[in-house]
C-alpha positions as CSV (number, residue, x, y, z in Angstrom):
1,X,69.5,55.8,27.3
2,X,67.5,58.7,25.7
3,X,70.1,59.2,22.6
4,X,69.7,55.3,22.1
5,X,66.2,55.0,22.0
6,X,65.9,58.2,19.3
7,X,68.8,56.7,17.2
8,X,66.5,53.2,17.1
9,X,63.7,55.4,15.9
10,X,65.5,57.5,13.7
11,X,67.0,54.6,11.8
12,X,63.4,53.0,12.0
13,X,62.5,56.0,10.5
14,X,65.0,56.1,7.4
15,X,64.4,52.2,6.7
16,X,60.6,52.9,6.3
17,X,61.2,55.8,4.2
18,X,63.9,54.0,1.8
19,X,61.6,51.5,1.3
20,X,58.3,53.3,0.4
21,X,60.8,55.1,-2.0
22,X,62.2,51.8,-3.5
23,X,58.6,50.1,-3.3
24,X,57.7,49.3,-7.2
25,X,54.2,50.4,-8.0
26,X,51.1,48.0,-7.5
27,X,50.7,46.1,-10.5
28,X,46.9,45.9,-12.1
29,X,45.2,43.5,-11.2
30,X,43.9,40.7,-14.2
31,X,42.0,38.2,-15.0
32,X,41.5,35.8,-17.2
33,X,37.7,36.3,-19.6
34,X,35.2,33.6,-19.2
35,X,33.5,32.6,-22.4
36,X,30.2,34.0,-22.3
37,X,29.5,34.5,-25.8
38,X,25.8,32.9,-26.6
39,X,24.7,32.7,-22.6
40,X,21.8,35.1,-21.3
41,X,23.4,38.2,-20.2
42,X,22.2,37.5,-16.3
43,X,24.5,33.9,-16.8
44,X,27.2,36.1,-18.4
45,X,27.5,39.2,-15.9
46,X,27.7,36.5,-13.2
47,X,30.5,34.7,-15.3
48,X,32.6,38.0,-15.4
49,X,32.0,39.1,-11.9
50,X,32.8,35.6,-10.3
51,X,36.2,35.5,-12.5
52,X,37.4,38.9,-11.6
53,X,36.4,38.4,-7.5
54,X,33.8,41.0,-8.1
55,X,36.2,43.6,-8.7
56,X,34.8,44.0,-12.4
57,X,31.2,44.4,-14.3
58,X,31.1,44.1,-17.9
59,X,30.0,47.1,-19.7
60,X,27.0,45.9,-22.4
61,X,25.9,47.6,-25.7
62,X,22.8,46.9,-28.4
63,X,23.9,44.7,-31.3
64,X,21.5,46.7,-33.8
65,X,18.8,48.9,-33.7
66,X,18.5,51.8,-30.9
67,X,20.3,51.1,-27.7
68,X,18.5,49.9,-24.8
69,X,18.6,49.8,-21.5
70,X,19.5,46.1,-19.5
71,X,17.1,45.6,-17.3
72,X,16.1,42.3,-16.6
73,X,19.4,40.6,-17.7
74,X,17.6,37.3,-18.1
75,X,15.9,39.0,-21.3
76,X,19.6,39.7,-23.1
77,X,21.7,37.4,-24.8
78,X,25.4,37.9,-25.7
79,X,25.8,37.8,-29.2
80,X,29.8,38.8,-28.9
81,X,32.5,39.7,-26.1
82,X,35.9,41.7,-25.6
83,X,38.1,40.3,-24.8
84,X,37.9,37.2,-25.9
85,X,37.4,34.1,-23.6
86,X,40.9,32.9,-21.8
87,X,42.5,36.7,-22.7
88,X,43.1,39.2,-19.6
89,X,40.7,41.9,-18.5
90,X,41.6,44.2,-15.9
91,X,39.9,47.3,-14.6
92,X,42.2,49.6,-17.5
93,X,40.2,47.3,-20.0
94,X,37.3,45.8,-18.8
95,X,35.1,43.3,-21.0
96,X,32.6,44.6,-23.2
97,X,29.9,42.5,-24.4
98,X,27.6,43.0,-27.2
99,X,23.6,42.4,-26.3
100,X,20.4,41.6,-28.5
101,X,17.0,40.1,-27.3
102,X,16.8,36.2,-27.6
103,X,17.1,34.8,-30.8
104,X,18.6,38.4,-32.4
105,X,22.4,37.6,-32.7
């Protein structure tokens, strides 16, 4: 009985390791970019978090003059995004979008 039971676990045990060894790698997760060109930052960063399931944050830079920092989001407004809206983003290429006070695109 005891030579049964540890040839059931030892072929147990070379299934499980054939398989981790044939297992293809995780894929990257994507998603698609909402359009969020034009919105106020606060209405765009909630855009790209609710279409990646949270697993993403875009990554936000000055249109002109000396970089600032983002704050209060509700005082930004998105002059231009990559990717475009409806292209993939995954966490290899998150979006970018580009930021300027209201009225400063």
């Amino acid at each position: 009985m005891k030579k049964h039971a540890i040839g059931i676990i030892g072929a147990a045990s070379l299934l499980a390791a054939v398989a981790i060894g044939t297992a293809n790698p995780a894929a990257a997760d994507t998603w698609e970019m909402p359009d969020v060109e034009g919105k106020v930052l606060q209405s765009a960063w909630d855009a790209v978090v609710a279409a990646t399931d949270g697993a993403l944050v875009p990554e936000t830079a000055t249109a002109e003059g000396p970089p600032f920092e983002q704050i209060n989001l509700t005082n930004w407004e998105v002059c231009s995004q990559s990717p475009s809206a409806g292209e993939e983003v995954s966490e290899d290429s998150p979006p970018e979008l580009e930021v300027a006070r209201p009225n400063g695109c």
